[in-house]
Rosetta silent file (secondary structure, phi, psi, omega in degrees, C-alpha in Angstrom):
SEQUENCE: XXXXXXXXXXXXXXXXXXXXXXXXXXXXXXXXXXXXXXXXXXXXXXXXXXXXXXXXXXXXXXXXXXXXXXXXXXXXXXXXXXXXXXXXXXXXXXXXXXXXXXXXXXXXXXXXXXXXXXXXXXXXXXXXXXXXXXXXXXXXXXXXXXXXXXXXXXXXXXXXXXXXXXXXXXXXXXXXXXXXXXXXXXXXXXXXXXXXXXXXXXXXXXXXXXXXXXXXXXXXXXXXXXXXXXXXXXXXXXXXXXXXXXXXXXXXXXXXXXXXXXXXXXXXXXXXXXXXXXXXXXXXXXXXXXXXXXXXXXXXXXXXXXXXXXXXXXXXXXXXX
SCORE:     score description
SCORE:     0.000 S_00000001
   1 L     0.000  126.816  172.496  -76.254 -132.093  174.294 S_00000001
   2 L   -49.060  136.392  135.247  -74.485 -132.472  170.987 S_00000001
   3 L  -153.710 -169.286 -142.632  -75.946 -134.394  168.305 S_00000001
   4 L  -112.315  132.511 -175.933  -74.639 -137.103  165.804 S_00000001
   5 E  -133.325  118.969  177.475  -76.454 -137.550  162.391 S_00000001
   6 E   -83.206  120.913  137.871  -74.803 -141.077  160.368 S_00000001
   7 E   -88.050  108.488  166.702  -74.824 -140.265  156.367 S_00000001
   8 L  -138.999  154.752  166.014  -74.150 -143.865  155.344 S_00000001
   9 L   -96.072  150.166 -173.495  -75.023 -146.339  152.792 S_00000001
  10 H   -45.435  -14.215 -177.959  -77.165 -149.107  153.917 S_00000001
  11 H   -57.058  -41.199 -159.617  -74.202 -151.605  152.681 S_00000001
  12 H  -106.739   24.684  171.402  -72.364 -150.595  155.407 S_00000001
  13 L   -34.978  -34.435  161.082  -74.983 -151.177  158.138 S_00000001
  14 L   -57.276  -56.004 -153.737  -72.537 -154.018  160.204 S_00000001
  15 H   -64.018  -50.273 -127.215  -69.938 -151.599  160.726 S_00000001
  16 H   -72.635  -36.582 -156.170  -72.537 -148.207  161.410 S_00000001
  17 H   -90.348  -48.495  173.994  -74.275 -150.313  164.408 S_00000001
  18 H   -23.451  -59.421  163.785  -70.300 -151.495  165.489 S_00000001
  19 H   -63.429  -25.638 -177.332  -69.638 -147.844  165.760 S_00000001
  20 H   -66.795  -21.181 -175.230  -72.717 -147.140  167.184 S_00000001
  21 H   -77.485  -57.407  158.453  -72.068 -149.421  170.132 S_00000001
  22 H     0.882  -56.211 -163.799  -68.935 -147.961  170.171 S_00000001
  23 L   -98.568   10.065 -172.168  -70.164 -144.816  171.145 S_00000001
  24 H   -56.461  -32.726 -164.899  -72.160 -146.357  173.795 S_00000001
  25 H  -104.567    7.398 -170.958  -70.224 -144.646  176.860 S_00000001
  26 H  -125.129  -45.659  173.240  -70.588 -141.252  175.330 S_00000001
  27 H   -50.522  -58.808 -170.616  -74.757 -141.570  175.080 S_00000001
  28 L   -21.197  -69.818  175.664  -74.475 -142.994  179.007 S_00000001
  29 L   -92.881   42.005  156.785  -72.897 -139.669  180.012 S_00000001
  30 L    67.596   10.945  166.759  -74.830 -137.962  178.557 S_00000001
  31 L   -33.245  -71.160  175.361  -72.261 -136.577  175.924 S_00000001
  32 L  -154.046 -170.466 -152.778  -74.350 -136.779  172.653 S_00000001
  33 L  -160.585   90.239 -143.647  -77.183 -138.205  171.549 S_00000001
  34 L  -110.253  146.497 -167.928  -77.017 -139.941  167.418 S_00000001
  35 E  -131.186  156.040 -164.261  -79.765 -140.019  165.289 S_00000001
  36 L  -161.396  170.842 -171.838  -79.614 -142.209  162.136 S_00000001
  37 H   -78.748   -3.264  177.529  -82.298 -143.375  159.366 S_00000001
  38 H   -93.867   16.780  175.741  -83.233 -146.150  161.285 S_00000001
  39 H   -87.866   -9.023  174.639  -84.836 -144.265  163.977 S_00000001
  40 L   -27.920  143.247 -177.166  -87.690 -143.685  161.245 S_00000001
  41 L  -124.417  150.701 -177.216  -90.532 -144.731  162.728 S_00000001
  42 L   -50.505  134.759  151.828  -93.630 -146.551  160.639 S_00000001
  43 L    94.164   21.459  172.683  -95.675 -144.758  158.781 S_00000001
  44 L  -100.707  137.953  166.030  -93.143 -141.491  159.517 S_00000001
  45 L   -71.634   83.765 -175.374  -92.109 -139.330  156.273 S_00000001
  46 L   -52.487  -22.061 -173.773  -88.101 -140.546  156.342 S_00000001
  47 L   -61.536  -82.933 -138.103  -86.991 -137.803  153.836 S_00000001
  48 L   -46.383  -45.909  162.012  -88.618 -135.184  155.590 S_00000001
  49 L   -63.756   15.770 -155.799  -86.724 -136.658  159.131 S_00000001
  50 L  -117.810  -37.888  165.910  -83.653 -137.056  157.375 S_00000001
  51 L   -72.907  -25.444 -160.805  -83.682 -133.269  156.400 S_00000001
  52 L   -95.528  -22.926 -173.798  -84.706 -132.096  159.390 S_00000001
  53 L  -108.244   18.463  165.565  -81.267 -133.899  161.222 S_00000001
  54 L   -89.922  -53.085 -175.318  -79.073 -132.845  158.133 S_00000001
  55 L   -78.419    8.825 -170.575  -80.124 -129.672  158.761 S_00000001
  56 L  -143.412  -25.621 -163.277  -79.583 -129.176  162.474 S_00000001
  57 L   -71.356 -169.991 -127.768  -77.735 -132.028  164.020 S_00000001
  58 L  -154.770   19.772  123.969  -74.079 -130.312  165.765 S_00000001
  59 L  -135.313  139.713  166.637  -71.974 -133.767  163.931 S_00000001
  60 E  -132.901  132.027  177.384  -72.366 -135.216  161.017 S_00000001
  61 E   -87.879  122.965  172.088  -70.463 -138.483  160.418 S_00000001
  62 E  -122.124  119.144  158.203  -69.865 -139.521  156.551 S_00000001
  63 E   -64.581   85.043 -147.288  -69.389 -143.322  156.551 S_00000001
  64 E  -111.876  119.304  138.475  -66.842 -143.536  153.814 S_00000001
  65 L  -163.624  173.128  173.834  -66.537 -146.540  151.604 S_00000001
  66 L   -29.677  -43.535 -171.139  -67.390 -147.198  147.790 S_00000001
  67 L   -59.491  -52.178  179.746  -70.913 -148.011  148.265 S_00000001
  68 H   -34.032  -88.616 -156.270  -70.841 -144.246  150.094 S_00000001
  69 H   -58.303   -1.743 -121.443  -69.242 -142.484  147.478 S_00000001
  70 H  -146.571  -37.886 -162.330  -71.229 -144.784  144.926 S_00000001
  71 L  -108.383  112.626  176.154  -74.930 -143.652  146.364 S_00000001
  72 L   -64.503   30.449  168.906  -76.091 -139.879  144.774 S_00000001
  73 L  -124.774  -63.515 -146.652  -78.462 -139.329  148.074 S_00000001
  74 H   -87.422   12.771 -158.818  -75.779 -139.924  150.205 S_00000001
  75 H  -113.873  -64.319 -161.733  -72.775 -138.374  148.105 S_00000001
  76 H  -100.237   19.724  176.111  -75.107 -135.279  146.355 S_00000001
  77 H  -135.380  -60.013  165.210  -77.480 -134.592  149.011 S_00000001
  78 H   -28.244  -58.681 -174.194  -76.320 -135.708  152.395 S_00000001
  79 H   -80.184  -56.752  167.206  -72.472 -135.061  151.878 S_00000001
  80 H   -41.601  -82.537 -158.636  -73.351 -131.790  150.352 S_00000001
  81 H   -70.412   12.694  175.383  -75.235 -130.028  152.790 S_00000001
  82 H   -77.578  -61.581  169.804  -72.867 -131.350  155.474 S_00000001
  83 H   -54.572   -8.825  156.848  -70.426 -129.972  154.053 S_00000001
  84 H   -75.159  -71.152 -168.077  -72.171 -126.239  153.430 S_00000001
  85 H   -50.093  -36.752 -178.070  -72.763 -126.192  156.895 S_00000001
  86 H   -44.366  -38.368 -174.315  -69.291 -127.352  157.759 S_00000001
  87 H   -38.356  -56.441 -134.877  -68.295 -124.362  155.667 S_00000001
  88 H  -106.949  -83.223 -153.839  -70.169 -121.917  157.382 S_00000001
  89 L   167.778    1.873 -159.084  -69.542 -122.779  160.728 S_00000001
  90 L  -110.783   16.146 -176.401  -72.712 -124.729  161.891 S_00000001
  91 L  -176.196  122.883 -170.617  -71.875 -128.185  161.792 S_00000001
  92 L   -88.966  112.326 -179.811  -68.399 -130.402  162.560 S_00000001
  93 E   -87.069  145.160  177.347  -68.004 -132.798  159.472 S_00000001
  94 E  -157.551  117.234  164.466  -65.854 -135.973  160.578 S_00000001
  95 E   -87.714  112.719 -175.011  -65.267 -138.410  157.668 S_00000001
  96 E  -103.046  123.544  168.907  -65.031 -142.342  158.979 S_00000001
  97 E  -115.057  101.640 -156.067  -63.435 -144.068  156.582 S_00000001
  98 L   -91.430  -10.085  140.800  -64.602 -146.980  157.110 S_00000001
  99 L  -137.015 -163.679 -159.455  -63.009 -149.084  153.499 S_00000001
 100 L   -77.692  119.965  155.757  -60.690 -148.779  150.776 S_00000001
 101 L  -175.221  156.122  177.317  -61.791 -145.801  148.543 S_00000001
 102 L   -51.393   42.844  159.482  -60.775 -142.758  146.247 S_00000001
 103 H   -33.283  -58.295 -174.519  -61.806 -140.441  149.293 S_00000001
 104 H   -55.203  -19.997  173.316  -59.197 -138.015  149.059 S_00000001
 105 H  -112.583   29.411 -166.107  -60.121 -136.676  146.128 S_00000001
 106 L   -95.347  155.267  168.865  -63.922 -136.241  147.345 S_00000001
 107 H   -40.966  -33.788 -148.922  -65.237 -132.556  148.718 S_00000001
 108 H  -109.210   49.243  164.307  -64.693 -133.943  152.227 S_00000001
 109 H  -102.311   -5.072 -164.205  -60.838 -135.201  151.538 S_00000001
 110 L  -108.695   19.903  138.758  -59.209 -132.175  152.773 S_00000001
 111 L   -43.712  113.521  178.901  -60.987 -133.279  155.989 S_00000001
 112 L   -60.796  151.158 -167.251  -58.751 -134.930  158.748 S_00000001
 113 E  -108.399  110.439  149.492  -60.064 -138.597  158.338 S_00000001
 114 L   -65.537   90.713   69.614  -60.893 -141.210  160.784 S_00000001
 115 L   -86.924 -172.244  174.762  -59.314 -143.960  162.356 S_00000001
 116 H   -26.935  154.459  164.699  -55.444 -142.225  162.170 S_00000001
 117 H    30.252   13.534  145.668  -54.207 -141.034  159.030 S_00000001
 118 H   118.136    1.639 -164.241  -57.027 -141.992  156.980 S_00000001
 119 L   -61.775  165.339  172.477  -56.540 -145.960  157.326 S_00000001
 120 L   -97.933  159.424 -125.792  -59.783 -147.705  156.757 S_00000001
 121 H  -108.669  -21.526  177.360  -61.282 -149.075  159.479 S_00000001
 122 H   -74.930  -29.711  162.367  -61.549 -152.556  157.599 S_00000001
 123 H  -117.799   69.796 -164.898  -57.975 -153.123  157.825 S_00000001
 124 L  -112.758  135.750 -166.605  -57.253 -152.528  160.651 S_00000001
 125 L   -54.333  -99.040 -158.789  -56.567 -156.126  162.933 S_00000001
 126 L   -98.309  109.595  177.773  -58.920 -155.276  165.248 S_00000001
 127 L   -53.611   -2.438  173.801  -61.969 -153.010  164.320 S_00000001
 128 L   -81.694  -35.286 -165.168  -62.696 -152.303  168.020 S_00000001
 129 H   -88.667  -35.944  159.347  -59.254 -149.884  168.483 S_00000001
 130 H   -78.545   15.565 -151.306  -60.477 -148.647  165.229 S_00000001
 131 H  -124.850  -45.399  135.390  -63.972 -147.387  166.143 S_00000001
 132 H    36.663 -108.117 -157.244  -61.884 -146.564  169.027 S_00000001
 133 H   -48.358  -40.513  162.948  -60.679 -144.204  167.682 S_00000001
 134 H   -58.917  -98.069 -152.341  -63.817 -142.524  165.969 S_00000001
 135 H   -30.610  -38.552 -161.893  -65.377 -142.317  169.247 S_00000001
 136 H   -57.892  -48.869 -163.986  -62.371 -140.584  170.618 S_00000001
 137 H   -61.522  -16.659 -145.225  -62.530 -138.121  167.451 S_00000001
 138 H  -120.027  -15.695 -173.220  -66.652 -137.978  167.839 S_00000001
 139 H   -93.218  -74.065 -172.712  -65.875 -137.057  172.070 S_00000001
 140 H   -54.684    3.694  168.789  -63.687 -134.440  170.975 S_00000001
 141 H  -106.999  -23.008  116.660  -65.766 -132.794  168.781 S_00000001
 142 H    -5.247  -43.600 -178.237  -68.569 -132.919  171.097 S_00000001
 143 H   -78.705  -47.358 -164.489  -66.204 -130.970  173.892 S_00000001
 144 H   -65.225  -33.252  178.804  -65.804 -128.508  170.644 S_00000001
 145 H   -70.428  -82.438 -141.522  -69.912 -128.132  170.245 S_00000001
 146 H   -61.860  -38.849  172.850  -70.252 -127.629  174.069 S_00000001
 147 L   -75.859   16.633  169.051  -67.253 -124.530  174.131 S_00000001
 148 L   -64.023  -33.313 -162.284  -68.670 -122.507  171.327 S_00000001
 149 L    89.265  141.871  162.136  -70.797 -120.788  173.675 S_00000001
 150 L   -79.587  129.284  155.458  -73.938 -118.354  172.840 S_00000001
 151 L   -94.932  126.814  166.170  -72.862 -115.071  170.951 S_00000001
 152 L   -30.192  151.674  168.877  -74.052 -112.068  172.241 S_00000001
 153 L   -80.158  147.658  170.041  -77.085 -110.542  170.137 S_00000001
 154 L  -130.549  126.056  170.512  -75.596 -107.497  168.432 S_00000001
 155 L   -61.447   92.964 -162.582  -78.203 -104.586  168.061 S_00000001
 156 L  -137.802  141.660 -163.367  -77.945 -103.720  164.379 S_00000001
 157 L   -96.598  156.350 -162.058  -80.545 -101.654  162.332 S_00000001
 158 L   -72.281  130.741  172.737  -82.386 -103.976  159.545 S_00000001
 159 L  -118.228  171.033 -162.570  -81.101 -103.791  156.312 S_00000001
 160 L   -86.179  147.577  172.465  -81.907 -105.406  152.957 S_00000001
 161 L  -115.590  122.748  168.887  -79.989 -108.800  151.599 S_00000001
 162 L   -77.341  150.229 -166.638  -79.316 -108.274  148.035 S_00000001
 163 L   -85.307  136.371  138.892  -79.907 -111.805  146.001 S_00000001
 164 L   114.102   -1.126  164.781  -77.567 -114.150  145.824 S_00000001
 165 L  -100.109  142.469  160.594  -75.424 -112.812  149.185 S_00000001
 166 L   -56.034  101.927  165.836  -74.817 -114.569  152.242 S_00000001
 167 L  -151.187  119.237 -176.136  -74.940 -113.680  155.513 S_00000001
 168 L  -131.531  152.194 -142.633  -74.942 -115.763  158.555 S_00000001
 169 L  -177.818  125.620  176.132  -74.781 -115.253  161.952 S_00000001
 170 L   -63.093  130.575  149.316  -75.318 -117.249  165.239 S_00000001
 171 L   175.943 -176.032 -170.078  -78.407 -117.039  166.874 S_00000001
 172 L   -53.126  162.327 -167.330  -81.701 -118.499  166.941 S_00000001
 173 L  -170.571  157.658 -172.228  -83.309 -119.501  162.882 S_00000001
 174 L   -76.839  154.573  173.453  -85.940 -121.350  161.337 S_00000001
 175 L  -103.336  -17.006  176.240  -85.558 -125.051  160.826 S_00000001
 176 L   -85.122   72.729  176.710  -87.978 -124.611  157.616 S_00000001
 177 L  -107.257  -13.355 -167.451  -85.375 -123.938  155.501 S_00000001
 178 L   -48.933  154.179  151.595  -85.736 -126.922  152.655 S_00000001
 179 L  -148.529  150.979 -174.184  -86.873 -125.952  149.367 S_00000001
 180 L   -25.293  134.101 -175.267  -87.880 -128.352  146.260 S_00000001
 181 L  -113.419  130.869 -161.043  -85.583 -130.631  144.944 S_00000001
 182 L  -109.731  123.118 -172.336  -85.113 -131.354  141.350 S_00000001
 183 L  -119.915  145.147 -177.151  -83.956 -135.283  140.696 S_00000001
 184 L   -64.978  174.729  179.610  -82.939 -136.203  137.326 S_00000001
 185 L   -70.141  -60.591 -177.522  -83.837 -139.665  135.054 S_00000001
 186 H   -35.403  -40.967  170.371  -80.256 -140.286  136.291 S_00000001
 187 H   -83.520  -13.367  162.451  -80.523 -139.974  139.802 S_00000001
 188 H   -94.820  -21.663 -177.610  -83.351 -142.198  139.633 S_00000001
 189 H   -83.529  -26.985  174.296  -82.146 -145.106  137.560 S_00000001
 190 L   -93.181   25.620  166.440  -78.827 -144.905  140.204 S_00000001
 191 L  -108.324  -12.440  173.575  -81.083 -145.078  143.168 S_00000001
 192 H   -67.167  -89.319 -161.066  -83.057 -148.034  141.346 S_00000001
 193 H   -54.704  -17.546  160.509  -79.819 -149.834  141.056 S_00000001
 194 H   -91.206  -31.655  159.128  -78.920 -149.360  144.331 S_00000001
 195 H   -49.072  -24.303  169.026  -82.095 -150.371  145.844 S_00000001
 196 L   -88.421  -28.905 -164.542  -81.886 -153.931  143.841 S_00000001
 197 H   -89.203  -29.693  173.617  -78.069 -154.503  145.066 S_00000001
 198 H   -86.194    0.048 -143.335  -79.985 -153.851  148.559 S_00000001
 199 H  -115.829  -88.607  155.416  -82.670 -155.677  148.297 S_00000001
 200 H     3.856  -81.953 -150.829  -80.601 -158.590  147.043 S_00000001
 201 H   -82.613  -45.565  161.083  -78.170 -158.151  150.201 S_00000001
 202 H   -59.766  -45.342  167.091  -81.290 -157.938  152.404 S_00000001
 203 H   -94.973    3.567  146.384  -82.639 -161.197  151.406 S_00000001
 204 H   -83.395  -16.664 -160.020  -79.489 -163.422  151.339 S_00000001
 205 H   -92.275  -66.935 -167.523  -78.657 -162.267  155.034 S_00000001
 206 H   -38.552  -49.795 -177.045  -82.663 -162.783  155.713 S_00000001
 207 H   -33.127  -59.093 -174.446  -82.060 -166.140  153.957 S_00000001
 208 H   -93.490  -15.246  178.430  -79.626 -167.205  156.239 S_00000001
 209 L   -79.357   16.397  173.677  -80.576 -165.832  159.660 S_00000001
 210 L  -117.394   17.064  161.610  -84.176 -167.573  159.126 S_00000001
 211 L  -109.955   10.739  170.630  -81.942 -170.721  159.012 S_00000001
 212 L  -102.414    1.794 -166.820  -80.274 -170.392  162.272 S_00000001
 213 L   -99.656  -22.620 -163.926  -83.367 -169.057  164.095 S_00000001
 214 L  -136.895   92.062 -150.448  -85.798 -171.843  162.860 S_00000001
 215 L   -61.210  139.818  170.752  -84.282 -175.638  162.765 S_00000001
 216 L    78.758  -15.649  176.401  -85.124 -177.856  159.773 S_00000001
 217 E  -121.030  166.580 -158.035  -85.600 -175.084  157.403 S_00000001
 218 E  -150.188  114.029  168.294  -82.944 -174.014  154.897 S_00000001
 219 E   -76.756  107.835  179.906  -82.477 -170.541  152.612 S_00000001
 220 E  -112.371  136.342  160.477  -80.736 -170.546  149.359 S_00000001
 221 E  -121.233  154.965 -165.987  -80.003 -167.600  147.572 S_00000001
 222 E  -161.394  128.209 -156.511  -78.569 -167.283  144.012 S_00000001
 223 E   -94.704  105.917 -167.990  -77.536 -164.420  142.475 S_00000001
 224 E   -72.742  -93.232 -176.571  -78.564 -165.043  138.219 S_00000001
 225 E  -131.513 -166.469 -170.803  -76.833 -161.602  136.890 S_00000001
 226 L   -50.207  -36.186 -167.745  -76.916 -157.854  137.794 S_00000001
 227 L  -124.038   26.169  164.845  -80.344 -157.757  137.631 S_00000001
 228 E   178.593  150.349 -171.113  -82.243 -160.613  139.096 S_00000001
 229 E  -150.956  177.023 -159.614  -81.648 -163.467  141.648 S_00000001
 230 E  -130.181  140.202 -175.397  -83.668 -166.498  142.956 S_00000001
 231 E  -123.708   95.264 -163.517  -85.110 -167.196  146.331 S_00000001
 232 E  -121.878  105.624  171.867  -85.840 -170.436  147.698 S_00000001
 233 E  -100.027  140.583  171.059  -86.624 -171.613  151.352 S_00000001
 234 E   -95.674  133.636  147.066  -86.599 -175.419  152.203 S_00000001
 235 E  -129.082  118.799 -168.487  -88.421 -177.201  155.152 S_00000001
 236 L    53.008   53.604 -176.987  -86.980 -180.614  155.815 S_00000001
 237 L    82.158  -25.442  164.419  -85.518 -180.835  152.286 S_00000001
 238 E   -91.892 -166.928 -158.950  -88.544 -179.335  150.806 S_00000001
 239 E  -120.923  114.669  177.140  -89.312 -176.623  148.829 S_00000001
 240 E  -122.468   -5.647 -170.474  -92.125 -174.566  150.514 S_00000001
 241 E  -156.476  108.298  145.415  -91.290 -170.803  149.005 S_00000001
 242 E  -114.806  148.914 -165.589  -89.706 -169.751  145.902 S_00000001
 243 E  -152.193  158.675  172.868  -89.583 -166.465  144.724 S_00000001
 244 E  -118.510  122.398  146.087  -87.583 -164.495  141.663 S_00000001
 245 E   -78.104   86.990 -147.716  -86.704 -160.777  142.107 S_00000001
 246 E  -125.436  168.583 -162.520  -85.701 -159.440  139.003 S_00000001
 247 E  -140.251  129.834  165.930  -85.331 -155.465  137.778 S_00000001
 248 L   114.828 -139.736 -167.571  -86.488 -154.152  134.003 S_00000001
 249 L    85.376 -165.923 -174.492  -88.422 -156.129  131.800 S_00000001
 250 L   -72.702  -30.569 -169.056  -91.785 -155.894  130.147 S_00000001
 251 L   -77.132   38.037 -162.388  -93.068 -154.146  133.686 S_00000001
 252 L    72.253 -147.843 -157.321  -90.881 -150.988  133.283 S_00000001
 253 L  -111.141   -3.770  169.292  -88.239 -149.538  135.008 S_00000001
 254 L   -43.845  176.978  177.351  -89.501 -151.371  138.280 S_00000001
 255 E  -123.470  136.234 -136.160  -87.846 -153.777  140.821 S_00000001
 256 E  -155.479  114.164  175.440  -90.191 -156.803  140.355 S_00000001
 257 E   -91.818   94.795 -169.190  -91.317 -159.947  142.323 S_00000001
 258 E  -124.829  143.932  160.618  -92.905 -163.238  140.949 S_00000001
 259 E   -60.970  159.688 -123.538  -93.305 -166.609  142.436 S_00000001
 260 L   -19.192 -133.235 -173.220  -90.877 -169.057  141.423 S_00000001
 261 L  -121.470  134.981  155.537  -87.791 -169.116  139.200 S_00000001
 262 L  -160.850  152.972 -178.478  -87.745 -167.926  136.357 S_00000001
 263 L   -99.379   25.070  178.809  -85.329 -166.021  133.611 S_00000001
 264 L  -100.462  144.734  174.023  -88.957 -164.527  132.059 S_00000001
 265 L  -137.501   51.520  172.543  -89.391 -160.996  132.719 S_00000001
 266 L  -140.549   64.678  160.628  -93.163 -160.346  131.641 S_00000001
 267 L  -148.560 -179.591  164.865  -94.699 -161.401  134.872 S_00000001
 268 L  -176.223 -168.583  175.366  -94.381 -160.350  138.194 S_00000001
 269 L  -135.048  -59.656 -146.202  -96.667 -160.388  141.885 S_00000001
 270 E  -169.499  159.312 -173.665  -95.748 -157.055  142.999 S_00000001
 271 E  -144.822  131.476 -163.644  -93.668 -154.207  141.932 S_00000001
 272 L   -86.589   50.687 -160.276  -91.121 -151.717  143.695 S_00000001
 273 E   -91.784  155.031  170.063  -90.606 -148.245  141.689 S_00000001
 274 E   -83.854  140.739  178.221  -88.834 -145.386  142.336 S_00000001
 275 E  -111.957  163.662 -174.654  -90.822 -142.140  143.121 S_00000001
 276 E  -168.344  131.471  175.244  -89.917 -138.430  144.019 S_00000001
 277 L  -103.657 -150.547  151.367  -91.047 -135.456  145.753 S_00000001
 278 L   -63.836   -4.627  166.721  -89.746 -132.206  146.604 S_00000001
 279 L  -119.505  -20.471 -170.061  -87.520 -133.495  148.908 S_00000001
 280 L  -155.184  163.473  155.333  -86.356 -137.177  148.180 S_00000001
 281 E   -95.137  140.524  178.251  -86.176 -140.129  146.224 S_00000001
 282 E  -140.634 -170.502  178.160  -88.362 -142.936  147.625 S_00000001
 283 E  -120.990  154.791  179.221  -89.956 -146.200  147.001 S_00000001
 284 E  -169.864  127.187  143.555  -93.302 -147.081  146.801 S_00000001
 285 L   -10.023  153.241  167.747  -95.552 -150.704  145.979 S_00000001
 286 L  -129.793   30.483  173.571  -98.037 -150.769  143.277 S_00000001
 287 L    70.840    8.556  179.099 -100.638 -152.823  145.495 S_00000001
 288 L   -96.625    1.800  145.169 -101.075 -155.811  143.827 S_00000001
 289 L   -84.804 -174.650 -156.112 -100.035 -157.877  147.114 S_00000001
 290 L  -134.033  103.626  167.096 -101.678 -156.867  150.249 S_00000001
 291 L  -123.506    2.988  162.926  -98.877 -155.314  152.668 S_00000001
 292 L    76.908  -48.450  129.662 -101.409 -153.670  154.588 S_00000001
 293 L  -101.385    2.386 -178.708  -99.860 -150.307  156.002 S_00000001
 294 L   -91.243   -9.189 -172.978  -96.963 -150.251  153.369 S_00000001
 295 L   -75.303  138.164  164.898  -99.772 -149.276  150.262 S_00000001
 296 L    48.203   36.296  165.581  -99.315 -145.925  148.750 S_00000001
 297 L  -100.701  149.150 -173.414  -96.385 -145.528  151.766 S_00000001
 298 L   -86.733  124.186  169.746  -92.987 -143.752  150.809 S_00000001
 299 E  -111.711  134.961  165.411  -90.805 -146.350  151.516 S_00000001
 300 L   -58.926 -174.064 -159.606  -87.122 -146.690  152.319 S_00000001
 301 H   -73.234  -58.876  176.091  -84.844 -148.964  150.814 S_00000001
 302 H   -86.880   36.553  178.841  -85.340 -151.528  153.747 S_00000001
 303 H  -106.949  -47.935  175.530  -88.943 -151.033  153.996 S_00000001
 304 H   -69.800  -34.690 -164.969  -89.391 -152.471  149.971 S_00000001
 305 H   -99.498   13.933  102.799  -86.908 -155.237  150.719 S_00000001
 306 H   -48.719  -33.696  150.013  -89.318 -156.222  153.603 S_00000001
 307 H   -43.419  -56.853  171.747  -92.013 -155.882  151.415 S_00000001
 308 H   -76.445  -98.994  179.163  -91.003 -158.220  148.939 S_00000001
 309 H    -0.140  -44.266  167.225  -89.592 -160.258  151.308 S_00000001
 310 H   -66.383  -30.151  166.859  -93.229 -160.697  153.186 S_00000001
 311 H   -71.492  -48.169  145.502  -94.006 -162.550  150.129 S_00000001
 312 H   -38.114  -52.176  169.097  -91.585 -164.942  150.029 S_00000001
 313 H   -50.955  -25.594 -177.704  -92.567 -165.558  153.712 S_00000001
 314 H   -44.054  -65.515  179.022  -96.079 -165.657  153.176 S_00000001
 315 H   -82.224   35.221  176.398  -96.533 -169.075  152.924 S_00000001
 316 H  -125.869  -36.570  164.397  -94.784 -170.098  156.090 S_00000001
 317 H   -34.908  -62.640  164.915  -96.513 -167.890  157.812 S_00000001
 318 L   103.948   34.862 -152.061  -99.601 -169.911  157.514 S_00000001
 319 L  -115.383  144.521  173.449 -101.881 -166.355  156.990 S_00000001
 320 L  -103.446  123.930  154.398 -104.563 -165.914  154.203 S_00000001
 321 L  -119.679    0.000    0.000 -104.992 -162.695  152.198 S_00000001
């Protein structure tokens, strides 16, 4: 069974599960089968899963909109090695462009685009005939996976690969193909910045879905400037949780949490930073809350903005640490 690996940024998470539903009649019968980062599971190493379905799945979807084109993991690591496999033969690239952006002049523009002619899926009156349409494009590449066929083995005596040539060839191959990854100051201060714009976007949504789920209490969120916003939940007009998330400061290059508002930036409760192995950029806590299985865990984007978030939250909770 083919299957489908989403490159997307986290921005565009409404539409990704819209399509995913979408595609709901092609998982039934057993079509494909889509794997995405939010199949992580706790306490699983997401780079390391992330690589391992970059590197193998039979579709790769790129989720096209600024934020996309905007994020270096999914634009110089994701979008890269789809496209080297697309090159070579081992993986069907299908760009969904799902809003208005310079796409066309991206590695993947000389890509037919999805829905028709490249429209974006946001304006289109109704977003159902476009995702539509992606499924149709995501069935028919799927029919294209299942008629490649096995190539005969061809008996050929072993010869030497001189460095720096190529040669590929269907048949069976190792899946341990990664090697070390080098990430720049750069690629970490724009993975910073997108992790606060997500984090941000994660706790006004939180804000307001914990005021339709729990009667009498009321979320405000308020965006200061680029780099820090204020967090307040009310119950019955009062003020029971405030919290400031703010980025820089005296604490480094961190993403930074303190109880209540404030425009001071040489305090904090807990602190977010970006980290890096040989394979990824991650996130990771510096302990001085209690999150309990998130210490000294590589965390995803929406694993720190649940962290921080559990603070705000704390004291509603009614829980001691």
């Amino acid at each position: 069974m083919p299957s489908v690996f989403f490159s997307f940024s986290h921005v565009d998470k409404d539409l990704r599960d819209k399509l995913e539903t979408q595609l709901s009649m092609l998982k039934r019968q057993g079509v494909i089968e889509t794997w995405h980062d939010r199949r992580v599971g706790a306490g699983n190493d997401f780079a390391k899963e992330i690589d391992e379905h970059i590197n193998t799945d039979d579709i790769i979807l790129l989720l096209i909109s600024a934020d996309f084109l905007a994020s270096d993991y999914c634009y110089d690591i994701e979008m890269t090695r789809a496209m080297e496999r697309q090159a070579r033969g081992e993986a069907i690239v299908i760009p969904v462009i799902l809003r208005a952006c310079d796409w066309k002049h991206a590695p993947f523009g000389k890509l037919k685009g999805v829905p028709e002619d490249g429209k974006p899926v946001t304006q289109w009156t109704d977003i159902d005939a476009a995702l539509l349409e992606v499924a149709q494009a995501v069935r028919g590449a799927a029919e294209r996976v299942n008629g490649r066929g096995a190539a005969p083995v061809a008996q050929t005596p072993a010869t030497s690969i001189a460095p720096g040539t190529r040669r590929h060839s269907p048949g069976p191959r190792s899946s341990n193909l990664s090697l070390a990854k080098q990430f720049t100051p750069r690629d970490k201060d724009a993975f910073r910045h997108e992790t606060f714009d997500y984090v941000a976007r994660f706790f006004e949504n939180s804000l307001n879905e914990l005021a339709d789920r729990n009667p009498g209490y009321e979320g405000v969120f308020r965006r200061v400037d680029a780099n820090r916003f204020f967090a307040t939940i009310y119950k019955n007009g009062k003020d029971v949780s405030r919290g400031t998330i703010y980025m820089g400061g005296s604490w480094g290059n961190g993403i930074n949490y303190v109880q209540g508002e404030t425009t001071e930036s040489n305090s904090m409760n807990e602190s977010v930073s970006v980290e890096a192995d040989d394979d990824s950029l991650y996130l990771k806590t510096i302990g001085m809350s209690s999150f309990g299985g998130r210490r000294d865990q590589k965390l995803s984007q929406e694993g720190a903005a649940e962290a921080l978030w559990d603070i705000l939250i704390r004291p509603l909770k009614g829980n001691r640490y």
